[in-house]
PDB file of N, CA, C, O and CB in Angstrom:
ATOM      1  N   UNK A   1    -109.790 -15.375 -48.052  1.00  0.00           N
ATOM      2  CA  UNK A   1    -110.830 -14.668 -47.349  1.00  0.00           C
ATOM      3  C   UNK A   1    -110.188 -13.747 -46.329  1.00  0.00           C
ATOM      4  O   UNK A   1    -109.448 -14.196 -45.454  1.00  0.00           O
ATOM      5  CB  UNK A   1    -111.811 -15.647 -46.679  1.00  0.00           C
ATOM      6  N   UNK A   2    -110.502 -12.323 -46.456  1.00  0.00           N
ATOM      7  CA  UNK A   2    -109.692 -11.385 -45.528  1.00  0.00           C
ATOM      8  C   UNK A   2    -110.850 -11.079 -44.573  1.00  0.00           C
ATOM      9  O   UNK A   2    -111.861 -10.518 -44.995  1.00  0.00           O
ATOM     10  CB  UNK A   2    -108.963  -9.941 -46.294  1.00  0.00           C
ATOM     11  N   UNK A   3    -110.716 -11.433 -43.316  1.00  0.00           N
ATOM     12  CA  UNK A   3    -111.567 -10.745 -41.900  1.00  0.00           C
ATOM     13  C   UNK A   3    -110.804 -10.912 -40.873  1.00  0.00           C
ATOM     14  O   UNK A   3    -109.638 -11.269 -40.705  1.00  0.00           O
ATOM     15  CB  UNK A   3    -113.013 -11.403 -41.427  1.00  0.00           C
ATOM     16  N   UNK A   4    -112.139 -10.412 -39.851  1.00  0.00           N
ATOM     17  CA  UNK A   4    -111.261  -9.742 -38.532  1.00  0.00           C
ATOM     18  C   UNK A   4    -110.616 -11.569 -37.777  1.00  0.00           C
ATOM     19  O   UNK A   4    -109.625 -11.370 -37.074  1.00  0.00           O
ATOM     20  CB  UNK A   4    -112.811  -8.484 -37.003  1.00  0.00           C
ATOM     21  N   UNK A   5    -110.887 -12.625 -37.818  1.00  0.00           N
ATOM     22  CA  UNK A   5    -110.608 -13.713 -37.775  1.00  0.00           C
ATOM     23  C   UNK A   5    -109.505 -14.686 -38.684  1.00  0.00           C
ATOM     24  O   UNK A   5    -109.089 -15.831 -38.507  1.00  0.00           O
ATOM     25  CB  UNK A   5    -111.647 -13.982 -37.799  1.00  0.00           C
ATOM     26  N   UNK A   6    -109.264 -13.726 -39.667  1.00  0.00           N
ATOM     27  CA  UNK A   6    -108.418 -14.230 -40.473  1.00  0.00           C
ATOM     28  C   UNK A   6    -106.544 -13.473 -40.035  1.00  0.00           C
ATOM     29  O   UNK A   6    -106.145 -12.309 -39.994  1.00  0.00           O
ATOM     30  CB  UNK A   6    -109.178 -13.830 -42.092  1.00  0.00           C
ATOM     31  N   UNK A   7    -105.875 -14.734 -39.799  1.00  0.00           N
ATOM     32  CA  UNK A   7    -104.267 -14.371 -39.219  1.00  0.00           C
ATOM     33  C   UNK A   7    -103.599 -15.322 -39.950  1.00  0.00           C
ATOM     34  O   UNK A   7    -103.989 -16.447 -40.264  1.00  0.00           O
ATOM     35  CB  UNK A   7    -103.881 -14.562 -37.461  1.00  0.00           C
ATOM     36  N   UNK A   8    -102.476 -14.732 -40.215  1.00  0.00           N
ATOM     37  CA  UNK A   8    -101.247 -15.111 -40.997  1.00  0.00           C
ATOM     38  C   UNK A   8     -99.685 -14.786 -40.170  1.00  0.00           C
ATOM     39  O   UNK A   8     -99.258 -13.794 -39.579  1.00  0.00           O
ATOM     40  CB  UNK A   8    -101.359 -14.198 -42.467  1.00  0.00           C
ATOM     41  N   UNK A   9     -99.180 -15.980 -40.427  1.00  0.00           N
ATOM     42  CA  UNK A   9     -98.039 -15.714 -39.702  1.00  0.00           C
ATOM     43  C   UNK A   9     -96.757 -16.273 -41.273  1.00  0.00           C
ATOM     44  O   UNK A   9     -96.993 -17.170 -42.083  1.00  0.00           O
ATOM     45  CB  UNK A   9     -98.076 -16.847 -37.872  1.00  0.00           C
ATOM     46  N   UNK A  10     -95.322 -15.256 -41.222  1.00  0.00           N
ATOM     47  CA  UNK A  10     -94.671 -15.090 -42.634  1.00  0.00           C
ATOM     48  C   UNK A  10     -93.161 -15.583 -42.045  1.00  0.00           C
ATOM     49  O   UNK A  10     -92.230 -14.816 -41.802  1.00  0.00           O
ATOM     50  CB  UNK A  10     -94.768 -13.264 -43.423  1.00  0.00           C
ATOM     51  N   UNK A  11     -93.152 -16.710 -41.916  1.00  0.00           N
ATOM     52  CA  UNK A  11     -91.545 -17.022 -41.556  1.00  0.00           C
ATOM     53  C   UNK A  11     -90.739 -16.842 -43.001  1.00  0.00           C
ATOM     54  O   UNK A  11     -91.462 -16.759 -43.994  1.00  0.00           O
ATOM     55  CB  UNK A  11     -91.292 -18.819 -40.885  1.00  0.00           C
ATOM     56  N   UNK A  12     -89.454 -16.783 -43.177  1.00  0.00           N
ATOM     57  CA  UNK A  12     -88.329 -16.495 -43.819  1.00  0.00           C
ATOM     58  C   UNK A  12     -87.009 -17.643 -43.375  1.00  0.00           C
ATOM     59  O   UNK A  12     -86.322 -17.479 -42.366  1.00  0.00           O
ATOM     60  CB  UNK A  12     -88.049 -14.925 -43.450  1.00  0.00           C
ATOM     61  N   UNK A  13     -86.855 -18.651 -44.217  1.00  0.00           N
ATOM     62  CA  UNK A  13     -85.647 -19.619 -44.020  1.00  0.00           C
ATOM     63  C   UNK A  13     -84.546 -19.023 -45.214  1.00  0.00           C
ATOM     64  O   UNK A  13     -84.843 -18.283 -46.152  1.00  0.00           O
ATOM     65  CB  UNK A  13     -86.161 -21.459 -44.305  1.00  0.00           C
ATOM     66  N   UNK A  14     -83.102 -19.610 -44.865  1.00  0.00           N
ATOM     67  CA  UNK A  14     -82.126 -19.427 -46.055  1.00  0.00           C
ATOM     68  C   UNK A  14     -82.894 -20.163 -47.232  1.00  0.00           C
ATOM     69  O   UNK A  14     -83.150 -19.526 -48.253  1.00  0.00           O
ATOM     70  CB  UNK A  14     -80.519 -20.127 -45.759  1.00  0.00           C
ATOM     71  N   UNK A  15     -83.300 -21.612 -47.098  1.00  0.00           N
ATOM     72  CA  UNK A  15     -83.377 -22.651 -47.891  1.00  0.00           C
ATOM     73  C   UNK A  15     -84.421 -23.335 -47.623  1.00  0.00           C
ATOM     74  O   UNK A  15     -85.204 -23.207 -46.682  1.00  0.00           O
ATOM     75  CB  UNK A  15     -82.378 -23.366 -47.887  1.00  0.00           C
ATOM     76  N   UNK A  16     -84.417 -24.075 -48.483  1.00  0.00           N
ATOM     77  CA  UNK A  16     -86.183 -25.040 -49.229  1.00  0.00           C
ATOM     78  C   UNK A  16     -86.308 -26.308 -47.879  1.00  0.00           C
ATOM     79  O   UNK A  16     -87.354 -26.770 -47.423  1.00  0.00           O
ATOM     80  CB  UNK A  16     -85.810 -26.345 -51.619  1.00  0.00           C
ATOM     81  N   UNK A  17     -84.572 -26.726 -47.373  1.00  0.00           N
ATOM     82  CA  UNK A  17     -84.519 -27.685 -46.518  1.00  0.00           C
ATOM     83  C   UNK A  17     -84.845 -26.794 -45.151  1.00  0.00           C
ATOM     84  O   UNK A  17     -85.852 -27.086 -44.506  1.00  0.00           O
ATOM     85  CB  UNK A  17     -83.104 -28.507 -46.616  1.00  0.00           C
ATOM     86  N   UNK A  18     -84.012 -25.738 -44.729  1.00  0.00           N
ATOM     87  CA  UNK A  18     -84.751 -25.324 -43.186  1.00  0.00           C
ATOM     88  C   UNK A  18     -86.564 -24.941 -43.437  1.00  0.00           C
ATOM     89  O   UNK A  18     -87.391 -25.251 -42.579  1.00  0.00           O
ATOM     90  CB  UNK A  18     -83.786 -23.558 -42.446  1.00  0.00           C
ATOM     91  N   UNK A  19     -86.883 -24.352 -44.529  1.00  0.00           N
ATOM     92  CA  UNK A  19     -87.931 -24.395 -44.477  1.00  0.00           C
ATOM     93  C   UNK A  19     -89.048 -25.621 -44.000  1.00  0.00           C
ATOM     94  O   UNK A  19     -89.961 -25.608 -43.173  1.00  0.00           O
ATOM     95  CB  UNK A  19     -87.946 -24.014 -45.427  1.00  0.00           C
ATOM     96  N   UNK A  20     -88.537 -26.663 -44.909  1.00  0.00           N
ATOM     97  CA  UNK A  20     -89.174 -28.158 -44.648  1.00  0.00           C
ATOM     98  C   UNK A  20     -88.996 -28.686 -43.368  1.00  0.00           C
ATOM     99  O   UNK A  20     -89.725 -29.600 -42.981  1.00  0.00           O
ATOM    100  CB  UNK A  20     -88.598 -29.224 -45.542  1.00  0.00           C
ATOM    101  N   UNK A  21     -87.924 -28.119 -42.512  1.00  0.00           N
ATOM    102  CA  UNK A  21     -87.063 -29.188 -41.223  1.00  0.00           C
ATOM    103  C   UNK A  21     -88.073 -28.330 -40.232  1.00  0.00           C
ATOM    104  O   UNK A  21     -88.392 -28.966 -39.227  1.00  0.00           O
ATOM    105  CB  UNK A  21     -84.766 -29.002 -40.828  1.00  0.00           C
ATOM    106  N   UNK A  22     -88.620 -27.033 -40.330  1.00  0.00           N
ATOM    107  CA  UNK A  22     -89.272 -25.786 -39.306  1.00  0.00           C
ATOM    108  C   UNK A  22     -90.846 -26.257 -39.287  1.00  0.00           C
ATOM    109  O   UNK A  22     -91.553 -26.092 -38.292  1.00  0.00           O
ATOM    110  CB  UNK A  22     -89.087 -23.890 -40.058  1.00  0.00           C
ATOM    111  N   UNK A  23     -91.475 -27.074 -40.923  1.00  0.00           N
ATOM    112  CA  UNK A  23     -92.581 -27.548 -41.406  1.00  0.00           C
ATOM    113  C   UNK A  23     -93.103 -28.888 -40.208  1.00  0.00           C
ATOM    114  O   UNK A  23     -93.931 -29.023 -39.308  1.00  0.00           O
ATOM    115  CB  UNK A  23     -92.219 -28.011 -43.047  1.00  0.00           C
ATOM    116  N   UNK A  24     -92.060 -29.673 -40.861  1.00  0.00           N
ATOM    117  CA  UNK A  24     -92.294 -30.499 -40.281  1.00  0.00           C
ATOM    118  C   UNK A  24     -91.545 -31.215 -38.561  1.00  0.00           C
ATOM    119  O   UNK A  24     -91.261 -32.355 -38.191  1.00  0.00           O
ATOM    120  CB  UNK A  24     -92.246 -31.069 -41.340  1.00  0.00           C
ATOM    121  N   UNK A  25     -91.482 -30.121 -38.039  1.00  0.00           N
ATOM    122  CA  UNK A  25     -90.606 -29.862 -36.671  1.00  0.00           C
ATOM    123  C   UNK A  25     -91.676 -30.180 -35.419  1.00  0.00           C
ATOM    124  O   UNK A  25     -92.695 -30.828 -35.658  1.00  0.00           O
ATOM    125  CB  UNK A  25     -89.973 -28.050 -36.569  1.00  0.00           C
ATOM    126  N   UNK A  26     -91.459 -29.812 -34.410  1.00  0.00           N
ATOM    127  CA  UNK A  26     -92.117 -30.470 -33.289  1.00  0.00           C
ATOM    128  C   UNK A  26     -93.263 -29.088 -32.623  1.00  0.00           C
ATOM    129  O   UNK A  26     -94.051 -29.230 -31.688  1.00  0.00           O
ATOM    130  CB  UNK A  26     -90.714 -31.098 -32.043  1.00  0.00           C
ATOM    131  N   UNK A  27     -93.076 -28.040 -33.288  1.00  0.00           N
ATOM    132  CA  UNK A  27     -93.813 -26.948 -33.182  1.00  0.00           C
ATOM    133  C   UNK A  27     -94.739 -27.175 -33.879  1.00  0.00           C
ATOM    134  O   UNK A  27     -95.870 -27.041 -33.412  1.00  0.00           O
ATOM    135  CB  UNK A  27     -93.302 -25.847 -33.432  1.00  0.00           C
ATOM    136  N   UNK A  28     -94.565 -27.558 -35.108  1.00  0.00           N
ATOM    137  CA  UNK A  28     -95.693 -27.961 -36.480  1.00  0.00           C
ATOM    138  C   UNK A  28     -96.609 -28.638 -35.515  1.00  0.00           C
ATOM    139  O   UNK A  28     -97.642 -28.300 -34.936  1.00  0.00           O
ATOM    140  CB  UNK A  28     -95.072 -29.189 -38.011  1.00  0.00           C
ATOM    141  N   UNK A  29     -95.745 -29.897 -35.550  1.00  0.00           N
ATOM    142  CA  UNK A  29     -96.448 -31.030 -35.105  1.00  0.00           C
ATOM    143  C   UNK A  29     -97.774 -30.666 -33.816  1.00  0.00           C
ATOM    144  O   UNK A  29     -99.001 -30.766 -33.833  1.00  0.00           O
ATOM    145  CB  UNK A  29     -95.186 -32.056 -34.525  1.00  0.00           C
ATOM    146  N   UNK A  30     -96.875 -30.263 -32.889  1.00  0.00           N
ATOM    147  CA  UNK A  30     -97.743 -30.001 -31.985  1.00  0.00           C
ATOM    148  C   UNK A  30     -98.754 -28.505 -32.308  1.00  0.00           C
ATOM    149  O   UNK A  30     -99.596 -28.319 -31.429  1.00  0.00           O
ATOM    150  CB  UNK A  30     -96.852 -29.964 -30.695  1.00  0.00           C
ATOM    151  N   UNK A  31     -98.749 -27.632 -33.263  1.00  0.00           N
ATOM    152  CA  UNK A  31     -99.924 -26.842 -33.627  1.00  0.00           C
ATOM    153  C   UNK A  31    -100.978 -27.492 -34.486  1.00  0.00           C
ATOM    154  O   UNK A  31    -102.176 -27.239 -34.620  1.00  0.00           O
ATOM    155  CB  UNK A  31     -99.489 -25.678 -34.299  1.00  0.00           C
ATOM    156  N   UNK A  32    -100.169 -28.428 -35.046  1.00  0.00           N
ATOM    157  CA  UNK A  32    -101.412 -28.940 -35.761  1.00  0.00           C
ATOM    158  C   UNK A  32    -102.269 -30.306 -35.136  1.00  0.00           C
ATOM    159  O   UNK A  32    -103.348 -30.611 -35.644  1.00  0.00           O
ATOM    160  CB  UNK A  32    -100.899 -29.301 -37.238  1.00  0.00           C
ATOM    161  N   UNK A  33    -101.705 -31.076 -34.021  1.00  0.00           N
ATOM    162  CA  UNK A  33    -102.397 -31.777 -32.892  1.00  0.00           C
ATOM    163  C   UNK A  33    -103.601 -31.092 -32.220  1.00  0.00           C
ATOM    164  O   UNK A  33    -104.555 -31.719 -31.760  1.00  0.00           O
ATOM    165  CB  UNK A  33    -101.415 -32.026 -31.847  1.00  0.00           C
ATOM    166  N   UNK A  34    -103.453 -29.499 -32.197  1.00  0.00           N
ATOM    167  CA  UNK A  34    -104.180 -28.922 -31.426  1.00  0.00           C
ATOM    168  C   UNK A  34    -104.979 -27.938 -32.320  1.00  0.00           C
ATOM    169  O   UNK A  34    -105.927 -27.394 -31.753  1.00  0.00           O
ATOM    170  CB  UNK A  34    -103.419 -28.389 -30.357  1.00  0.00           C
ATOM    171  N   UNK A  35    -104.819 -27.697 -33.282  1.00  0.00           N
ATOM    172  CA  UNK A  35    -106.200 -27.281 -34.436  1.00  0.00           C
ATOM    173  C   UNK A  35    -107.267 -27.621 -34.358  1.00  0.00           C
ATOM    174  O   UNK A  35    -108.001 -26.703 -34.724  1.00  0.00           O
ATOM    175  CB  UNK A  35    -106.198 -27.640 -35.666  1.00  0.00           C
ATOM    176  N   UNK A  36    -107.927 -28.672 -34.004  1.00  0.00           N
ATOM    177  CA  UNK A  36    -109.333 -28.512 -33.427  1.00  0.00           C
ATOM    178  C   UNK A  36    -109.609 -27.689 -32.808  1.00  0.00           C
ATOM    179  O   UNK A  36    -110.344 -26.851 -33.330  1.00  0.00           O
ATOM    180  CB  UNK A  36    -109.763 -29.281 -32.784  1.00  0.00           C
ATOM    181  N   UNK A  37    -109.221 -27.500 -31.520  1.00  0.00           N
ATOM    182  CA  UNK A  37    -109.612 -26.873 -30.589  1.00  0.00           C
ATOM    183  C   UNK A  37    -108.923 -25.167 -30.684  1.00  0.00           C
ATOM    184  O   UNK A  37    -109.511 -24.195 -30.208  1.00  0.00           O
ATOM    185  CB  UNK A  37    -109.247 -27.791 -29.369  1.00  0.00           C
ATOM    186  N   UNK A  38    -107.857 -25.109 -31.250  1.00  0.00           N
ATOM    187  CA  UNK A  38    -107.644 -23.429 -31.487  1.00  0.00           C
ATOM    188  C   UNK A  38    -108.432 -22.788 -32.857  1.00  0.00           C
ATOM    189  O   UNK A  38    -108.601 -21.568 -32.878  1.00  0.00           O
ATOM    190  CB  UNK A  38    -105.844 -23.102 -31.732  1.00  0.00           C
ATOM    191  N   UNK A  39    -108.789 -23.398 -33.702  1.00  0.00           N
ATOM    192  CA  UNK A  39    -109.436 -23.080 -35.074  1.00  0.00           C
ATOM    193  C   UNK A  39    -110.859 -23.389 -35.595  1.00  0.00           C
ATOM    194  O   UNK A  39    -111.422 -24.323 -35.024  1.00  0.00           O
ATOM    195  CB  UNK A  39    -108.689 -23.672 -35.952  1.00  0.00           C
ATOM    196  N   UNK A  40    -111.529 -22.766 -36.577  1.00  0.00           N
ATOM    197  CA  UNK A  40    -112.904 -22.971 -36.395  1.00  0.00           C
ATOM    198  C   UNK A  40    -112.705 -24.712 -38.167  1.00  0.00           C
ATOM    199  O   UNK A  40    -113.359 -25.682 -38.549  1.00  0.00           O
ATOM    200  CB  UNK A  40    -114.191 -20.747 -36.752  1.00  0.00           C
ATOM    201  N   UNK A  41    -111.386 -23.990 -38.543  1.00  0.00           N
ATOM    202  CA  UNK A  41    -111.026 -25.475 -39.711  1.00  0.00           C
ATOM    203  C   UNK A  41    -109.550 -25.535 -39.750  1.00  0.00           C
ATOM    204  O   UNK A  41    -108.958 -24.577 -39.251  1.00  0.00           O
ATOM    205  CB  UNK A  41    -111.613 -25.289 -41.620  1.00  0.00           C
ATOM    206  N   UNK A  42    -108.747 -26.650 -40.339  1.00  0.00           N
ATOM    207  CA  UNK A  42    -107.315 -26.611 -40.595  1.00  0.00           C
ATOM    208  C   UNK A  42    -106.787 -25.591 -41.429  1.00  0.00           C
ATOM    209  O   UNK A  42    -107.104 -25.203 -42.554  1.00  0.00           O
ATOM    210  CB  UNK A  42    -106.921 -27.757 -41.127  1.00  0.00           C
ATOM    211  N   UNK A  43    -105.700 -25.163 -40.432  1.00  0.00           N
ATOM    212  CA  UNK A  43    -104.773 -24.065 -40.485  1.00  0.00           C
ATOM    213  C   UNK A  43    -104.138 -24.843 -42.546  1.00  0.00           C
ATOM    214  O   UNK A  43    -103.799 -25.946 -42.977  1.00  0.00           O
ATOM    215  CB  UNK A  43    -103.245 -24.113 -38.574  1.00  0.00           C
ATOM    216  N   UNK A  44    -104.345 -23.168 -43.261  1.00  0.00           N
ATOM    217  CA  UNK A  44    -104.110 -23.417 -44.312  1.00  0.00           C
ATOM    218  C   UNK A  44    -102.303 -23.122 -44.516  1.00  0.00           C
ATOM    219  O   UNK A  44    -101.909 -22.004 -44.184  1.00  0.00           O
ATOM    220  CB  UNK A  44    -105.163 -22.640 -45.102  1.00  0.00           C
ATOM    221  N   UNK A  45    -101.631 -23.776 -44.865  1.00  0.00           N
ATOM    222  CA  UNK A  45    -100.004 -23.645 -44.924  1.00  0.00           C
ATOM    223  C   UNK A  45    -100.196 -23.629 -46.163  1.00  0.00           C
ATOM    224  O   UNK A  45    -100.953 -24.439 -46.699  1.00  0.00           O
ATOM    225  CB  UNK A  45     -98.880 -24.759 -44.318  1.00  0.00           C
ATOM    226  N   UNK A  46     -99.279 -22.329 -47.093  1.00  0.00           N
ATOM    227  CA  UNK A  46     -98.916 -21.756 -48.334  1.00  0.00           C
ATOM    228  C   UNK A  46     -97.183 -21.234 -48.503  1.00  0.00           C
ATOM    229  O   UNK A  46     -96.692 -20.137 -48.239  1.00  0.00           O
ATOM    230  CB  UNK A  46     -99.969 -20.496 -48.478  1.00  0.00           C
ATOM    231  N   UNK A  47     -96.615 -22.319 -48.970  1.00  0.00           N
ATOM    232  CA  UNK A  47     -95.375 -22.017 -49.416  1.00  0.00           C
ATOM    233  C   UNK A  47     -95.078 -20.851 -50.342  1.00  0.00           C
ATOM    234  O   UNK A  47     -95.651 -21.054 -51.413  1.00  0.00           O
ATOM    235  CB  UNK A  47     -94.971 -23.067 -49.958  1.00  0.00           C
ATOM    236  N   UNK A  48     -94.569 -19.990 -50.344  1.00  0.00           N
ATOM    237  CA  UNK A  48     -94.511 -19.041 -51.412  1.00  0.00           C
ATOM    238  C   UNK A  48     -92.658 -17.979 -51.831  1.00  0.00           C
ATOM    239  O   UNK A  48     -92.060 -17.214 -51.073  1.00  0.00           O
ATOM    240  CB  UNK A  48     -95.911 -17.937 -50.804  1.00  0.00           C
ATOM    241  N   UNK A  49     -92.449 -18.214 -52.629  1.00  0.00           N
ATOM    242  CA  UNK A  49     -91.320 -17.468 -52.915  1.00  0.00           C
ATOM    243  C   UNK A  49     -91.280 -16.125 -53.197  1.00  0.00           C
ATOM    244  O   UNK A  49     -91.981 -15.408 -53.912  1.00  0.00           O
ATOM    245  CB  UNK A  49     -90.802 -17.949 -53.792  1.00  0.00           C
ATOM    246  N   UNK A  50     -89.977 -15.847 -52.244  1.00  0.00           N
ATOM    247  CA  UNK A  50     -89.749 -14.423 -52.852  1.00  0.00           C
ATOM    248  C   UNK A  50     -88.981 -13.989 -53.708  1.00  0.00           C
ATOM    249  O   UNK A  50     -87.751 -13.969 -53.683  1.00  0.00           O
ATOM    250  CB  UNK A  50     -89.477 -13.690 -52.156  1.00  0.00           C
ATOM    251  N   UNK A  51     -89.865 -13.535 -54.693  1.00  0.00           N
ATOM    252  CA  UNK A  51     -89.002 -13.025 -56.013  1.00  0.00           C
ATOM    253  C   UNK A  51     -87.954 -11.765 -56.102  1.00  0.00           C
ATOM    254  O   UNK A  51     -86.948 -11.614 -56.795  1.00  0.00           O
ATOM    255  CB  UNK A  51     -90.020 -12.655 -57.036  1.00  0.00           C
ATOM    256  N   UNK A  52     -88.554 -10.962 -55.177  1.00  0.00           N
ATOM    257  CA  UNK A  52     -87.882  -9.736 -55.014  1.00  0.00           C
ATOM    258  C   UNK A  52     -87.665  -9.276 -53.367  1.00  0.00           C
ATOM    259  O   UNK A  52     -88.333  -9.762 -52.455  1.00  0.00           O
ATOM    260  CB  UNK A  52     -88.751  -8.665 -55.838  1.00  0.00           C
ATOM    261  N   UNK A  53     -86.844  -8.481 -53.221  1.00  0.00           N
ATOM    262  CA  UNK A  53     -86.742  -7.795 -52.010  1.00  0.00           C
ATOM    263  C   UNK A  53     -86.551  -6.529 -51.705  1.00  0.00           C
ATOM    264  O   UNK A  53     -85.333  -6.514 -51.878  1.00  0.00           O
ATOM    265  CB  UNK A  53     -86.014  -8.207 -51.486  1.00  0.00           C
ATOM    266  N   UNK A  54     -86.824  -5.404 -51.370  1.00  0.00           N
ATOM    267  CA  UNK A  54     -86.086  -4.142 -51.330  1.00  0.00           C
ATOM    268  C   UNK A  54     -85.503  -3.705 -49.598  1.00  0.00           C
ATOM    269  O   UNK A  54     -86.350  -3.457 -48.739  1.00  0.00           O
ATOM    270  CB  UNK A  54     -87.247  -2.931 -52.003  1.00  0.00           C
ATOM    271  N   UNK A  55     -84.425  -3.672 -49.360  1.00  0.00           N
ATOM    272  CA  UNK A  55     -84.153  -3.357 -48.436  1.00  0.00           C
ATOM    273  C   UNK A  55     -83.898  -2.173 -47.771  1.00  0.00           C
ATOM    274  O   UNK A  55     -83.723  -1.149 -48.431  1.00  0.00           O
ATOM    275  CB  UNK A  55     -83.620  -3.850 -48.414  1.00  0.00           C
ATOM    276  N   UNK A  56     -83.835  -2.148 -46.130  1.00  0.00           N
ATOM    277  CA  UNK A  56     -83.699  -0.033 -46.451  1.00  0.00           C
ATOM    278  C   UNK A  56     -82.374   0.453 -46.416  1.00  0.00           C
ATOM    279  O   UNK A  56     -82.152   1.651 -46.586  1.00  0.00           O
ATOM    280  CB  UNK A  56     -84.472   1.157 -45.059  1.00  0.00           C
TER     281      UNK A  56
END
């Protein structure tokens, strides 16, 4: 669903493990303690790979 309420944030790790260690880290932890009260439902987390890149 794309609106003016809808935000996405796009981190970038080397690997599948910093990805998981950043997931489940003490930042996680504590944004998702506090999702009630910053969100109108739970923050949706979507793993996704990048297949390609073009650089400049």
């Amino acid at each position: 669903m794309n609106s003016s309420s809808t935000y996405g944030i796009f981190d970038v790790f080397g690997d599948n493990s910093g990805r998981e260690a950043h997931l489940s880290g003490r930042v996680a932890e504590a944004l998702m303690a506090q999702a009630p009260d910053l969100f109108d439902s739970t923050p949706k987390i979507e793993k996704i790979d990048v297949l390609a890149t073009k650089l400049p």
